[in-house]
C-alpha positions as CSV (number, residue, x, y, z in Angstrom):
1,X,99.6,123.7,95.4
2,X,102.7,122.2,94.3
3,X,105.0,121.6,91.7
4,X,108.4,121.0,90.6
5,X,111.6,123.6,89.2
6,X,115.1,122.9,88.5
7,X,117.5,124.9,89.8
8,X,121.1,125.1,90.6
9,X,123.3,125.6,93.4
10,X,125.4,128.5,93.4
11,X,127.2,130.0,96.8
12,X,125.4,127.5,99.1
13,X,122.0,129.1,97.4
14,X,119.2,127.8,95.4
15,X,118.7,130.0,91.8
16,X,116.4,129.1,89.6
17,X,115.9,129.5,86.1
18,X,113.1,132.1,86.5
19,X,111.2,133.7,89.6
20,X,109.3,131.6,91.6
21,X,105.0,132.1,92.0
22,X,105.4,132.2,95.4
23,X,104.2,135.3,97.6
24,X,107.3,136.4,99.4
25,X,107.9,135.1,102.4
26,X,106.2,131.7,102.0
27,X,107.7,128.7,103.9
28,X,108.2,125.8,101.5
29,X,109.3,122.3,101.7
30,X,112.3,121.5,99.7
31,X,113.4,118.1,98.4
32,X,116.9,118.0,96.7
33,X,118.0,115.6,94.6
34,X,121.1,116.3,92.3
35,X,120.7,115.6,88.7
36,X,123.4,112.7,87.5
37,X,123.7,114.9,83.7
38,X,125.7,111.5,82.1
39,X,123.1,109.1,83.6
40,X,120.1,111.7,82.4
41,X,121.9,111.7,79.1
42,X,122.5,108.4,78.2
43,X,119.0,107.6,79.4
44,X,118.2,110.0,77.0
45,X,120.1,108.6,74.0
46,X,118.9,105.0,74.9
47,X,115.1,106.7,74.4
48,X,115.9,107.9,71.0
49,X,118.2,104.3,69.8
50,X,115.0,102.6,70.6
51,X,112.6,104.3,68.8
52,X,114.8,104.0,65.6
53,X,114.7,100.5,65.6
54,X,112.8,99.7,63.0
55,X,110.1,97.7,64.3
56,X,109.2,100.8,66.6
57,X,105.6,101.2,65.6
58,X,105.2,98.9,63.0
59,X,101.7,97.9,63.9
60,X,100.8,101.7,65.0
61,X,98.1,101.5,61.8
62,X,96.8,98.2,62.5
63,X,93.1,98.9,63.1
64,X,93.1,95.3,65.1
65,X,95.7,96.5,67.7
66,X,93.8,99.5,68.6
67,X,93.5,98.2,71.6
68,X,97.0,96.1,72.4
69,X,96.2,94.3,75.7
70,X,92.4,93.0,74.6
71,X,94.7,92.1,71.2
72,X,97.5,90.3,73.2
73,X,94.5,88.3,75.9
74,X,92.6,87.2,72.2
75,X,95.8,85.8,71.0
76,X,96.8,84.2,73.8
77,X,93.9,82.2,74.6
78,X,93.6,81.4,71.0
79,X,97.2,79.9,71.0
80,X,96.8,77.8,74.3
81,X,93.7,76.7,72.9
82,X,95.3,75.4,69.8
83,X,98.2,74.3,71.7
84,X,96.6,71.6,73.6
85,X,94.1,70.3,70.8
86,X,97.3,69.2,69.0
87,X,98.4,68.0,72.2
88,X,95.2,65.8,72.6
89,X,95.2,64.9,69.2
90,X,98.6,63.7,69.5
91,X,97.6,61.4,72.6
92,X,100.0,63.8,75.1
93,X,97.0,64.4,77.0
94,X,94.1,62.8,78.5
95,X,90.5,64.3,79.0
């Protein structure tokens, strides 16, 4: 079992927000990694600027795009494919 709490530091201890699930006594591994609060922040407010753009979800009803990737591969090889028959019809390539 294992999982992941915040906590704090407080007189060279660890508290945490709410008792741990652990009988007492049990040895744990701990892996401490301080929280940057401006970086978390700003990632934070750089999340919510970019889904109020307004082309964020623009296509979210588009029955076609259900599946984005199969859409994106279809229109892909359908441009290239295009792409060079005017190119051959235009004598910039042989074959």
């Amino acid at each position: 079992m294992a999982f992941v709490e915040r906590g704090k530091i407080q007189d060279g201890n660890i508290l945490f927000s709410k008792p741990l699930s652990l009988p007492e006594g049990t040895e744990v591994i701990i892996h401490i990694e301080p929280i940057n609060t401006a970086r978390q922040s700003l990632a934070s407010n750089e999340r919510k600027n970019f889904v109020a753009l307004p082309f964020f979800g623009m296509w979210a009803e588009r029955k076609d795009m259900s599946d984005s990737a199969l859409w994106v591969r279809k229109e892909r090889c359908g441009s290239r494919i295009k792409q060079i028959t005017r190119m051959k019809g235009k004598g910039k390539m042989r074959g």
